[in-house]
N, C-alpha and C positions, 0 to 999 in steps of 0.2 A: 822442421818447417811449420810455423804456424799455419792451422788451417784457415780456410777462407771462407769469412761469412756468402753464407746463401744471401741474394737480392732480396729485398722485400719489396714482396707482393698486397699489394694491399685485396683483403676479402670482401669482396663483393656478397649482399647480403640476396637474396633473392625474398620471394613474398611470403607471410607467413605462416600460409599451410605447406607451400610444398619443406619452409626447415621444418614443421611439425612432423612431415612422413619422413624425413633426415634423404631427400632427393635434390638432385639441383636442378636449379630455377635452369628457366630461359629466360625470365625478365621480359617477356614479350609482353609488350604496351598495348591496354588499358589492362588487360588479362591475359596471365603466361597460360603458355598453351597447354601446360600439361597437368593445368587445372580444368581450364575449359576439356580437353578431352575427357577425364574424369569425372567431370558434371560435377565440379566445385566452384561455390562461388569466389572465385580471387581478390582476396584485400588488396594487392598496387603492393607498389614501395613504399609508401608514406608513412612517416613516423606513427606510431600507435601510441593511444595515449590509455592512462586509467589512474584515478583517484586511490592513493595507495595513503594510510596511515601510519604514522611514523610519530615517534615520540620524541618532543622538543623541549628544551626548557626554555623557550622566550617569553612566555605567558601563563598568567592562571588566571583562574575565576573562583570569588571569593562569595560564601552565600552560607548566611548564619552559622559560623563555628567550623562548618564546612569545607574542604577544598580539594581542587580539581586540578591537576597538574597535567602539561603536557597535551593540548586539546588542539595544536595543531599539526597539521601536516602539510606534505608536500607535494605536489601534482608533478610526474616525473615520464618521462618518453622511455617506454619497454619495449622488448620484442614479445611479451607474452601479455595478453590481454582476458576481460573476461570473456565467457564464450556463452551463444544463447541457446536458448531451448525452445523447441516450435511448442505450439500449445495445440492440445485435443478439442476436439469440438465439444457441448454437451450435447446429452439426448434431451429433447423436447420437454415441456414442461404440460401435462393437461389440462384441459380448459375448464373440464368439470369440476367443484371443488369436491364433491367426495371423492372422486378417482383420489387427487393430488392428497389427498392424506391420508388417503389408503398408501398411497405411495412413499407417504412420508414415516410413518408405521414401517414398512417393509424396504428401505433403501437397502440399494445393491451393495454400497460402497465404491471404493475409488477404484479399485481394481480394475471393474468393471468400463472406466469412464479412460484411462491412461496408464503408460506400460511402465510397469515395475523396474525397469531394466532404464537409469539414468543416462547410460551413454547412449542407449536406443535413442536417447530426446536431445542429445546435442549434435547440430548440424555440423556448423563451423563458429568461427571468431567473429564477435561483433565489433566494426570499427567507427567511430563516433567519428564523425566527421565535422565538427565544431571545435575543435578546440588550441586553435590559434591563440594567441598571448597571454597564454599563460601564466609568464613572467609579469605582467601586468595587473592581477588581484593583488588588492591591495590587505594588508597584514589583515585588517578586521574581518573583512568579507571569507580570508581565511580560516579565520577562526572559529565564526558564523558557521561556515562549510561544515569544518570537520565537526563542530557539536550539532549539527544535523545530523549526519554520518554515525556520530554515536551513543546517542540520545532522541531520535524520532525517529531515522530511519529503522532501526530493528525492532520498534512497536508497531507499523505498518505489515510486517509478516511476520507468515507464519516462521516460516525458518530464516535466519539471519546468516545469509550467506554470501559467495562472492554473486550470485547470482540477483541481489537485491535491488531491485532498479530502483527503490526510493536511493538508493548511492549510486550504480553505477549506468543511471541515463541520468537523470532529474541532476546530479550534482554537477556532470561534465556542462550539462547544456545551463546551468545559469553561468559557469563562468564566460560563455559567448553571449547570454543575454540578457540584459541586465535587468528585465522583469521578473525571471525567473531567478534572479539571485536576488532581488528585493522579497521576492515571496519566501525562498529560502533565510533571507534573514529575518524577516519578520517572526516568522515560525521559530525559529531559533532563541530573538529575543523574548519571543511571549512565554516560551519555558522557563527562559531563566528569569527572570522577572517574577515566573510562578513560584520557582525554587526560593527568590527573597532576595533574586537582585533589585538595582535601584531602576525605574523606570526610565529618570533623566538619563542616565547613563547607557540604555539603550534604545530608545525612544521605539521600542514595537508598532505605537499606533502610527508615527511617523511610515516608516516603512509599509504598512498594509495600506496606511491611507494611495501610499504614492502607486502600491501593486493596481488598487483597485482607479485609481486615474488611471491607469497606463490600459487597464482592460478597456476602459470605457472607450476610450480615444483609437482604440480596435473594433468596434464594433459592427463594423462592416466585415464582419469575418469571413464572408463569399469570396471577397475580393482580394484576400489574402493569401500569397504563395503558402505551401505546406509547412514549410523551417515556419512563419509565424503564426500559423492554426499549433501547430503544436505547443509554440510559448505559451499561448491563452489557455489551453485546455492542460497544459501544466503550471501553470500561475493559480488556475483556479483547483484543481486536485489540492494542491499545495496549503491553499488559504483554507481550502473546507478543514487538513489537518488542523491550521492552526486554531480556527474555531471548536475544534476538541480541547487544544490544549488549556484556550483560555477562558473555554466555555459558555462564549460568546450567542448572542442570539442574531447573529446576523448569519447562522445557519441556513435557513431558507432563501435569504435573498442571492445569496453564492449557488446554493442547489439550481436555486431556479436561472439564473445565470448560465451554468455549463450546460442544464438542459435546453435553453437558446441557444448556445453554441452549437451543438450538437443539433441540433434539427435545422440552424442557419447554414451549415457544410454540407448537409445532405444526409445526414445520417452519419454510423460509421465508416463509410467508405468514403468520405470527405476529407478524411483523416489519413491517406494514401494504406501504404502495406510496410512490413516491415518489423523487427524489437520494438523500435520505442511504441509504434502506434500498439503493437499488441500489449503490451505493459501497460498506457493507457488503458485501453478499454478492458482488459482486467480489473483494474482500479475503480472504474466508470459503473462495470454491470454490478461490483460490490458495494458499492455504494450506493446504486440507486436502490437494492433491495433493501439496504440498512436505513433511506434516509425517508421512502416512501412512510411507513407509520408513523412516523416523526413528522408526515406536513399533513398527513390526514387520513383518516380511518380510512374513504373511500377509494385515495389511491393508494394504501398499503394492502388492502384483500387485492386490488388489481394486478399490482406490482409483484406481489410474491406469487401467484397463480400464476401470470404471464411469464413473468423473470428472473427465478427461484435456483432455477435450476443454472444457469448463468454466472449467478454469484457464485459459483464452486470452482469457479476457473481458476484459480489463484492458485485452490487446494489441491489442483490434478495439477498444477505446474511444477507444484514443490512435489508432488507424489512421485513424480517421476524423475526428481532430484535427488531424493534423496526415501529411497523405496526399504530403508533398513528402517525408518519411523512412519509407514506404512499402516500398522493399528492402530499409532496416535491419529492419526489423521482421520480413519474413519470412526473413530472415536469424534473427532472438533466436527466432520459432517453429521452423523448420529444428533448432536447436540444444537446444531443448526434446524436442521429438520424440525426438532423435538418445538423448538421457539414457533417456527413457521405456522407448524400445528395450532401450537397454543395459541396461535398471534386471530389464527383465520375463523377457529373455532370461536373465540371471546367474539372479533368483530363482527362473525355473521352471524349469530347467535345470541348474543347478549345479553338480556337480563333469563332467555328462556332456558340457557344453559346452566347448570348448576357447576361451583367450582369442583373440581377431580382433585383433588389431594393427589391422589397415587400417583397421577400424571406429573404431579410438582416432583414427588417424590422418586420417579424414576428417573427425569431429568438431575436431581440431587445425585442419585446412584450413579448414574451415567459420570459424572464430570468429578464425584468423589473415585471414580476406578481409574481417572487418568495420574499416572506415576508422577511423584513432587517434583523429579526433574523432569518430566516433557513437556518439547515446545509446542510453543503455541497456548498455552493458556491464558495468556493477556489476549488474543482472539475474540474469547469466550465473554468478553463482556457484552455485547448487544444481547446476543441468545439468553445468559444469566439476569439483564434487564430484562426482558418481556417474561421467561420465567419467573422472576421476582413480583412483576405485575400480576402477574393472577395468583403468587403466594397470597392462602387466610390463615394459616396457622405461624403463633408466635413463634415456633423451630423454623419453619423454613426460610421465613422473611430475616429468623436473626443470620443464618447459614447466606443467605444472597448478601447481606449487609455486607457481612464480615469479609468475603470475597471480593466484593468491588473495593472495601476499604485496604483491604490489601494489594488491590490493581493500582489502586492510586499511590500506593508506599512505593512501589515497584516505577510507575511511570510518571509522577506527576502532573496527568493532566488531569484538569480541573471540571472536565465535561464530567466524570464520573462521580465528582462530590456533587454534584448538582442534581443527577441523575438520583442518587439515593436521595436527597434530599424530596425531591419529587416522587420517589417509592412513598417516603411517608407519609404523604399526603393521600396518594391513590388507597394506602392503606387502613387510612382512617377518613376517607370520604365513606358520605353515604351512598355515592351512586357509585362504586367503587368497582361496579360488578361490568361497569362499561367505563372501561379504564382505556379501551383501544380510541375514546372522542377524547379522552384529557391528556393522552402525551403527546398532541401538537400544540399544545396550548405553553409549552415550558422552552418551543424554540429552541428545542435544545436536539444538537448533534451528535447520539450515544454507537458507538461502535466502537 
C-alpha cells in the first residue's frame, strides 16, 4: 500500500530575532511578546533587505588598457541582515593647550575608550526601512551603486566590512531617494572619469550640479521631517567625498554647508536617534577635525582642542568590531595624535618654534612599524599631510612624497596629487615655517 503523503503545511515565518535564538514567534503585532518580554527590540515581519554583491557579466568598464568585469549587483529580500553596533562615548577633550599635548604624548589607547569583546557591541539587526521598488533602479544607477560599494566605500574606513555604512545605510537609502543616488553617482562618476573615463559618457558635473540644486531648494531644513534631514546631511557627507576624489575646490562651500545644516536642526539632536543618525555623526565629528586647518589656522587650533578627541569614534567603532586588529588601531590613533601635536604646536607657536626633526622622525617610526598588510593605512593620509608639512629634511619629505604617491596608486583620488603638490610649495617657501596660514589657501579637502 502506498503511503500517504503528509498535508502541507505551509511555514509561517515569525520575526527575526526570535529565528536568531531558533524559538517561536507569537507574531504578536507591532512587537511579538517574547521579544518585548526580553527587552529586545522586535523588527515585525517585513521583508528585510540588504545590498549584497554578486558577480554578473552584463557590463564592464573600460579605462586605458584597463578593465573591470562584473561591477554589478543585485538588491535581493533575506532573512539575515546586517547587524549594528552601539558606539562608546569619548572622554572629554581639554581646554588648556598644554594639558591637550601632554595628553597627546601620553594617549591611553583604545582599550581604554571601548570593549574588546565585538559581540559585547552588537545589540540586534538593523532594519532599513526605505527600501520599496527596488525592482525599479534603473541598470546604470545600478552600476553607479555597486562601484561605490567597491571602490569609495572601503577608502572611507577603517576596516571594510559588513559593518560599513558608506554601503550598508548611504547605498540602501539612495535607492529610495533620489538626491542621495545622484550624489552617489556623481561620486562614482568623478572616479571614473579620474581613472580615464570619458566625461560625456558620464557627465559627473551634471549630476553634482543637480545634487547641489536639489540641497538648495531644501533649505529650510527646520521645516523638514527626519527621513528628509537625513537626505541633506547624506547628499552632503557624500559630495565632500567626492571633492577628494576630484580634488575640487569647492571644498569649503559644502563644509560650510553641512555646518548650516547642522546648527539650522538644532544641533545633533535635530538629527533624531538611532544607526544611521549615529553613522552620520561619526562621519561629521571626523570630518570637522580633518577639515578645520584646511579653512583656517584659527579654527583648526579651536577645532582640535575642542573636538579631537571625537574624531576617534569611528576608531573605537571598529575596535570593538573587530578587537583581533586592536594594535593596529592604536597604532592609526598614536599617529593621529602625533599630526594634532604638530598641527597645534606650528599654529600657536610659529615662527618662535623651531622645527623638531625627531618629532618628524618618530612619527616616520611610528607608521614604518605598522605591518605591510594592516588595515587602515589609506586613513593615515591627513596625519602624513601635516607631518609632511613641517618635514625640512630632504629624507623625510622624500619618505611622506612617496607614501601619499602610493595612496593615490592604491585609490585614485586626486585630492592627494594636489595635496603633495602643495607640500612642495610649503617646502620651498620662505615663510614655510608658518605653513598652518597657507593650507587654506589651496581649498583643498585632504583626508
Amino acid at each position: 500500500m502506498p503511503r500517504r503523503k503528509r498535508p502541507h503545511v505551509p511555514k509561517v515565518k515569525g520575526c527575526y530575532e526570535c529565528s536568531q535564538r531558533r524559538i517561536n514567534c507569537d507574531r504578536t503585532e507591532p512587537q511579538c511578546t517574547k521579544c518585548t518580554s526580553k527587552g529586545i527590540v522586535c523588527s515585525g515581519f517585513g521583508v528585510r533587505y540588504r545590498f549584497r554583491e554578486e558577480v554578473s557579466t552584463r557590463g564592464s568598464i573600460r579605462r586605458r588598457g584597463d578593465r573591470t568585469d562584473g561591477l554589478y549587483s543585485k538588491f535581493s529580500a533575506q532573512s539575515q541582515d546586517t547587524q549594528h553596533v552601539s558606539c562608546a562615548t569619548s572622554s572629554t577633550t581639554p581646554a588648556d593647550p598644554d594639558s591637550y599635548l601632554t595628553l597627546l604624548d601620553t594617549h591611553t589607547g583604545l582599550t581604554d575608550h571601548y570593549p574588546t569583546d565585538a559581540l559585547a557591541a552588537i545589540e540586534t539587526a538593523y532594519v532599513f526601512p526605505l527600501m520599496d521598488g527596488l525592482d525599479l533602479v534603473a541598470p546604470r544607477s545600478e552600476y553607479l551603486l555597486t562601484y561605490f560599494s567597491n571602490y569609495i566605500a572601503p577608502q572611507m574606513v577603517v576596516m571594510d566590512d559588513s559593518y560599513n555604512g558608506w554601503r550598508c545605510f548611504i547605498l540602501p537609502f539612495a535607492c529610495a531617494d533620489e538626491m542621495v543616488m545622484d550624489a552617489v553617482s556623481a561620486v562614482s562618476a568623478f572616479h571614473i572619469c579620474e581613472k580615464g573615463g570619458r566625461q560625456r559618457d558620464h557627465r559627473p558635473d551634471r549630476l553634482y550640479a543637480k545634487v547641489i540644486s536639489g540641497l538648495q531648494s531644501r533649505s529650510l531644513f527646520r521645516d523638514c521631517d527626519l527621513q528628509t534631514r537625513h537626505s541633506i546631511f547624506l547628499a552632503i557627507i557624500v559630495l565632500l567625498v567626492g571633492v577628494m576624489v576630484n580634488g575640487s575646490s569647492d571644498f569649503p562651500i559644502l563644509f560650510y554647508m553641512l555646518q548650516s545644516a547642522l546648527e539650522a536642526v538644532g544641533g545633533e539632536a535635530g538629527l533624531g536617534d538611532g544607526e544611521l543618525t549615529r553613522f552620520l555623526m561619526r562621519q561629521i565629528r571626523k570630518m570637522r577635525v580633518y577639515a578645520a586647518p584646511l579653512l583656517s589656522q584659527k579654527a583648526g587650533v579651536q577645532t582640535i582642542l575642542s573636538s579631537a578627541q571625537k574624531s576617534f569614534d569611528c576608531l573605537y567603532f571598529n575596535s570593538g568590531l573587530h578587537p583581533d586588529h586592536l594594535s593596529t588601531f592604536d597604532l592609526i590613533v598614536g599617529l593621529r595624535q602625533q599630526a594634532y601635536d604638530i598641527y597645534l604646536q606650528r599654529a600657536m607657536l610659529g615662527r618662535r618654534s623651531q622645527r623638531h626633526v625627531e618629532r618628524i622622525g618618530r612619527f616616520i617610526d611610528t607608521l614604518q612599524s605598522l605591518p605591510d598588510d594592516a588595515p587602515g593605512q589609506h586613513t593615515l593620509v591627513w596625519p602624513s599631510f601635516i607631518a609632511a608639512s613641517e618635514s625640512c629634511t630632504p629624507e623625510h619629505q622624500l619618505f611622506f612624497k612617496q607614501f601619499l604617491e602610493n595612496q593615490y596608486r592604491l585609490n585614485g583620488f586626486s585630492n592627494i596629487l594636489k595635496a603633495i603638490a602643495l607640500l612642495e610649495r610649503i617646502w620651498t617657501a620662505d615663510d614655510g615655517d608658518t605653513w598652518p596660514a597657507l593650507l587654506p589657501e589651496s581649498r583643498l579637502f585632504v583626508m
